[in-house]
N, C-alpha and C positions, 0 to 999 in steps of 0.2 A: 504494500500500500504506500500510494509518494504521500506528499503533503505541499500545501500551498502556505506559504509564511506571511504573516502580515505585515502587508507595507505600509502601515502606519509607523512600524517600529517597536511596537507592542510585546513582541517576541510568542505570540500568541500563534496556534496555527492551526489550521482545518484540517481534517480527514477528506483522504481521496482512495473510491474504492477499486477493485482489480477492473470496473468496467470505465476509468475516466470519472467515476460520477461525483461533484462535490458531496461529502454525508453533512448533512443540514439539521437542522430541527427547526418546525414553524410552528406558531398556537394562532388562530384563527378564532375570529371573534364577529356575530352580528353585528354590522353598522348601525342598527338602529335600537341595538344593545349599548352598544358602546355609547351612543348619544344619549341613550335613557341615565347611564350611570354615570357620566362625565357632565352633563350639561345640564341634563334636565329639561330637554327641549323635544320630547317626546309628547304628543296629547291626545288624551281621548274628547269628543266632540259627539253630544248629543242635544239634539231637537228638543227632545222631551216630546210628548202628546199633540200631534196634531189630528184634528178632526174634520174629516174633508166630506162637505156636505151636498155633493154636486158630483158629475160624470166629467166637469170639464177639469184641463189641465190648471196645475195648480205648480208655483213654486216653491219649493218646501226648506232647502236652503243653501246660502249664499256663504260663500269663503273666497274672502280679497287679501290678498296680502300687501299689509304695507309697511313691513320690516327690509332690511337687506339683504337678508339669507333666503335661501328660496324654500318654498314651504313645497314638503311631500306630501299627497296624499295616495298612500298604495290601496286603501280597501275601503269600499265602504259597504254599508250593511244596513239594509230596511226593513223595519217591522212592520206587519201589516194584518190589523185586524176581519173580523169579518165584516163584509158589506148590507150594509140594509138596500134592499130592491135593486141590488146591483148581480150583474153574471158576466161572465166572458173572462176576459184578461183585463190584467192593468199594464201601462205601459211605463219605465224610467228611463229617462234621458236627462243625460250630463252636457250641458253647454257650457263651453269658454270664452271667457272675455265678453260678461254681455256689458250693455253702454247705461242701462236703466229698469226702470221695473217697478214697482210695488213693493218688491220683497225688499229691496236699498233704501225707499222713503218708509218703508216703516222701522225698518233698525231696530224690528225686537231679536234681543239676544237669546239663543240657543242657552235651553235649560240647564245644560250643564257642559263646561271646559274645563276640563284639570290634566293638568301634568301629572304623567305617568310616573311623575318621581314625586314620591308623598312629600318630602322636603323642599319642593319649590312649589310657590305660588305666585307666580310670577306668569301671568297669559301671554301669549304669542303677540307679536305687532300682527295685526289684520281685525278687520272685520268680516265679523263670524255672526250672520243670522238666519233665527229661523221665519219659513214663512208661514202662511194661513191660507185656508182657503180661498180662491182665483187670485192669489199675487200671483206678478207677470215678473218674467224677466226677459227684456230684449236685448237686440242688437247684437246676440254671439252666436256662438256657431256649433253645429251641436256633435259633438265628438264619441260619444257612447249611446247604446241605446237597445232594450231591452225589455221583453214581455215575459210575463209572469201570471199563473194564476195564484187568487188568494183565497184565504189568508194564507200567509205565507212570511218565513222569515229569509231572505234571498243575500248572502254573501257573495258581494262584486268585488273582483281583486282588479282593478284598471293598472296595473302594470306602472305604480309609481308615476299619477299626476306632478308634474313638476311647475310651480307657481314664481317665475322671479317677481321681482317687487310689480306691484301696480296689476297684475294680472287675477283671474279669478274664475272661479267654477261655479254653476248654479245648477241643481238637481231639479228638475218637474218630471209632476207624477200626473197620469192620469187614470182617476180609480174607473171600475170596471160600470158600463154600459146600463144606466136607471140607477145607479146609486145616489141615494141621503144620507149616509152616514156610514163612514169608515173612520176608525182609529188608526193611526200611522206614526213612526218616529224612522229619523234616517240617525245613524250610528256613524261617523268617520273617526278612522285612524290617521293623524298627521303629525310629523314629524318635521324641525327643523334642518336645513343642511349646511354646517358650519363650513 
């Protein structure tokens, strides 16, 4: 077995096995582990109860970032109760970047934001709301989108939305065909990226 000597001058030096190979040792660790336990800039993001009392499209909620670091979201997750006079499918769709809406002029805040590190309570720079029944959100573009029957609890892994500053995602939901009343909450996991 050779060996590689370090050039720092260290006097320190690697193993090299009978195939060329350097012998190594690596420890590997989730990123967004590692965020949770160094920064604290990991968050859970819920709606809390909304009641959606109509078959039309409705926007349920709104996440803008207006910090420096760009905000991740890899998964989100929708609770959905049962329908009164409602049947068929409901359908969700993810739009980015919209310009305006209902769900932005009213700025009620999502039931519950906590960092996933019990020792910081410190919230993310962004606005984070939920919406109500027919809030609109316009002028973006709609990037995911998705049918489901209900009730139903439906985990969406979008493959790491990525938010730099000033950008933003709005979820609408439309419940199923003659509905008056359905119970709903949308559940996101976001993460900051230092």
């Amino acid at each position: 077995m050779g060996v590689i000597e370090d050039g720092k001058g260290t006097g320190t030096k690697a193993g090299v096995d009978n195939n060329n190979l350097l012998e190594t040792h690596a420890y590997t660790e989730d990123y967004k582990e590692y965020i949770l336990e160094n920064n604290g800039t990991a968050f859970n993001i819920n709606t809390g109860l909304i009641t959606l009392t109509s078959a039309s499209i409705s926007s349920v909620l709104y996440m803008e970032n207006t910090g420096e670091e760009n905000m991740i979201v890899p998964k989100l997750i929708y609770l959905m109760g049962n329908s009164t006079g409602g049947s068929g499918d409901i359908i969700i769709s993810i739009y980015k970047n919209i310009t305006a809406g209902t769900i932005i002029d009213g700025a009620s805040d999502v039931e519950m934001l906590h960092s996933r590190n019990l020792g910081i309570s410190a919230p993310p720079e962004g606005n984070i709301y939920k919406g109500a029944e027919g809030n609109t959100g316009t002028g973006g573009t709609k990037i995911i989108s998705t049918i489901v029957s209900g009730p139903t609890k439906v985990i969406i892994d979008v493959g790491n939305i990525v938010m730099p500053r000033g950008k933003n995602i709005c979820v609408e939901l439309t419940p199923q065909t003659g509905n008056t009343s359905m119970g709903m909450m949308v559940v996101a996991e976001m993460w900051i990226r230092n």
